[in-house]
C-alpha positions in Angstrom: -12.5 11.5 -0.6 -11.9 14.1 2.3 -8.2 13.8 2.1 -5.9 13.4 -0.4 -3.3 11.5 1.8 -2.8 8.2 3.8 -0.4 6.2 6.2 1.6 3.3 4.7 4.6 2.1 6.0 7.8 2.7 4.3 9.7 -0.3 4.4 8.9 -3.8 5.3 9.9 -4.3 9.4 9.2 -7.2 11.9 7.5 -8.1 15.0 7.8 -11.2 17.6 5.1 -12.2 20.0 6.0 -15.4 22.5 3.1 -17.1 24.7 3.7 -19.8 26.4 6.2 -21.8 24.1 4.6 -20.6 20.6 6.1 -17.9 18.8 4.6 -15.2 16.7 7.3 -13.7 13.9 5.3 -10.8 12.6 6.4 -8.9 9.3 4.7 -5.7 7.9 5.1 -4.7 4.6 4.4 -2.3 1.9 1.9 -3.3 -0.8 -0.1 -1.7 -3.4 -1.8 -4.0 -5.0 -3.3 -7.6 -4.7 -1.1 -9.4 -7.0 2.3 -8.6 -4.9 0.5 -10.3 -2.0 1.0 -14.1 -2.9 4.6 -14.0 -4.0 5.8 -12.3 -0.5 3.3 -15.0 1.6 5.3 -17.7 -0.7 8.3 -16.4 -0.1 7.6 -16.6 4.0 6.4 -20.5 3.4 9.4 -21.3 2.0 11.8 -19.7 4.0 9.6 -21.1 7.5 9.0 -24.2 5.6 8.8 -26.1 9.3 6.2 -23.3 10.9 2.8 -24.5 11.4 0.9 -21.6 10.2 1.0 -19.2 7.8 -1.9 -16.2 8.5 -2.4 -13.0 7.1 -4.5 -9.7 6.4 -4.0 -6.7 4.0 -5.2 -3.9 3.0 -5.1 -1.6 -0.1 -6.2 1.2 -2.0 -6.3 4.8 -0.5 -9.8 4.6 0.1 -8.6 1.4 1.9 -11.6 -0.6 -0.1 -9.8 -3.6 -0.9 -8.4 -6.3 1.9 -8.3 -9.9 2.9 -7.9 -12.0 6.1 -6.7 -15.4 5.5 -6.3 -17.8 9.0 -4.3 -20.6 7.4 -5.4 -23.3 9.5 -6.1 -21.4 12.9 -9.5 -21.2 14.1 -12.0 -18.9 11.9 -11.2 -15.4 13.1 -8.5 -15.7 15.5 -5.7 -14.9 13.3 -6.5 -13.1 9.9 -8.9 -10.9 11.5 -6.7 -9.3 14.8 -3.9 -8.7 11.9 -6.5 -6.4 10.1 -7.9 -4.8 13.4 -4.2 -3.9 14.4 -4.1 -2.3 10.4 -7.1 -0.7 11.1 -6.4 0.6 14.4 -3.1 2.4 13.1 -5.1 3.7 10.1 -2.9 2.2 7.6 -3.5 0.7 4.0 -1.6 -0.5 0.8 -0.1 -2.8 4.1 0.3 -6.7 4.0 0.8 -8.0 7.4 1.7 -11.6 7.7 2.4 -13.7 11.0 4.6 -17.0 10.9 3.9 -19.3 13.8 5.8 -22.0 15.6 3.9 -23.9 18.1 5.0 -24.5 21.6 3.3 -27.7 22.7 0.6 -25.7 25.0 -3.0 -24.8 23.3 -3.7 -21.7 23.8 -7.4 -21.2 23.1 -9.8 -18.1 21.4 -8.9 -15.7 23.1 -5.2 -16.2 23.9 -4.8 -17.2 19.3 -6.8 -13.7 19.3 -3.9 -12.0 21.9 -1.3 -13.2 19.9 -1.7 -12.4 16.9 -2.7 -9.1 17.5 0.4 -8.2 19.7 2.6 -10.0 16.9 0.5 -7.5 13.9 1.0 -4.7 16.7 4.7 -5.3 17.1 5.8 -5.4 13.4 4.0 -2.0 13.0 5.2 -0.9 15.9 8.8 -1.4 14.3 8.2 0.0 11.0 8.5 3.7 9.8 4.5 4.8 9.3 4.6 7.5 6.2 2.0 10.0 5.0 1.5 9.5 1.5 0.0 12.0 -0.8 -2.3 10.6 -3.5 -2.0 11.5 -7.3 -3.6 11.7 -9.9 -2.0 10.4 -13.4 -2.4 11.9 -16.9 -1.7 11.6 -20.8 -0.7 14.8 -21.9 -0.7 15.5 -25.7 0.0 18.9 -27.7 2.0 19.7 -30.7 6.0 20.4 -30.4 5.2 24.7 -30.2 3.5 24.4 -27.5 6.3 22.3 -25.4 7.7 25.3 -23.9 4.3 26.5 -22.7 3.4 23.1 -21.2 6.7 22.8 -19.0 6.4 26.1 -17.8 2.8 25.2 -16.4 4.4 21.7 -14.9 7.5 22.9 -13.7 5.7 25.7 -11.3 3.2 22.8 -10.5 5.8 20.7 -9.1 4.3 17.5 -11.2 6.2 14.3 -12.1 6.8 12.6 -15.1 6.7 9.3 -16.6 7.0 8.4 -20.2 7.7 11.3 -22.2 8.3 11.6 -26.4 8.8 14.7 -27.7 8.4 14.8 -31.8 6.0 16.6 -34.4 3.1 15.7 -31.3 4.4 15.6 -28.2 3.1 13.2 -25.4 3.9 13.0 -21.9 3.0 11.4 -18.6 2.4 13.5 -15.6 1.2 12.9 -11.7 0.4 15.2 -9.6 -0.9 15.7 -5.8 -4.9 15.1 -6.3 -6.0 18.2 -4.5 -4.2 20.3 -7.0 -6.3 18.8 -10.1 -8.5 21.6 -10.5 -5.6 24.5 -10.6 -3.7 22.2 -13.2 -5.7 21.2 -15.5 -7.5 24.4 -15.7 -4.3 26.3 -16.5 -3.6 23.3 -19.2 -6.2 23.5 -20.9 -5.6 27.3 -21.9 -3.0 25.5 -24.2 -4.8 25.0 -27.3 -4.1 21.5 -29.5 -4.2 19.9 -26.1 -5.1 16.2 -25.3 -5.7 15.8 -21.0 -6.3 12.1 -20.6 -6.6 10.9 -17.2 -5.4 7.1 -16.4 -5.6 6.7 -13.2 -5.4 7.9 -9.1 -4.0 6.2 -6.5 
């Protein structure tokens, strides 16, 4: 990883691109992971119930590894895949960009499907507020009660957040953290002795 940070947008924001009686109604929004995809594209197919196509592309992960590009109908790779080149070309990820379309009446071939839907993807992003966003890393922290003090000494000068916490006999906590202060962190927790550092997760 060379940086610990990526664009996202910050809110979900729209787009419209018109060509010659067809409309494009773009929305961008924020995802971070695959399983909030389908919901939000069935949401859009019910609410533009009478729109011909339904097309799409994401991306996710902050390595941006994961994505899909779905045409719905439209020509292979005249729809899907200018949504993801317009996600690409801002630099974006954890993004789900979907474009609604009406038809006009007037074909409007490769290259103009290609046109539109790019300027529609284009337009929504264009309209949303892009965000850096740090990635973190997540841990299981757990140490016996006399050492509590100790331990939120070390996370309150660290700046980390919390999640679950449960302070008894053992104590256990959930922490995050910016991932390019890992080493630093962990290597002043684990001067605490009785300590369990679990990692779950980074993203």
């Amino acid at each position: 990883m060379k940086t610990d940070s990526y664009k996202t947008v910050k809110a979900p924001s729209q787009g419209l691109y018109k060509d010659k009686g067809s409309r494009f109604i773009s929305f961008a929004y924020p995802v971070s992971e695959q399983e909030s995809v389908k919901p939000i594209i069935d949401g859009l197919k019910k609410k533009y119930h009478d729109a011909r196509h339904h097309c799409y592309a994401y991306m996710i992960g902050y390595m941006r590894q994961e994505w899909r590009v779905n045409d719905d109908g439209e020509p292979s790779g005249t729809a899907g895949k200018p949504i993801l080149g317009q996600i690409n070309s801002a630099g974006l990820t954890n993004i789900l960009i979907a474009v609604v379309r009406y038809f006009g009446g007037t074909l409007l071939g490769t290259s103009g499907l290609i046109n539109a839907y790019k300027c529609a993807a284009a337009d929504a992003i264009n309209a949303a507020a892009v965000i850096d966003f740090f990635v973190k890393d997540y841990y299981r922290l757990t140490f016996p009660y006399e050492s509590l003090s100790h331990v939120m000494k070390i996370l309150k000068e660290e700046n980390t957040g919390f999640g679950s916490q449960c302070f008894d006999m053992n104590c256990s906590m959930e922490i995050n953290f910016r991932a390019m202060n890992r080493p630093a962190i962990l290597e002043k927790l684990s001067r605490i002795g009785c300590m369990e550092i679990l990692f779950i997760e980074r993203k």
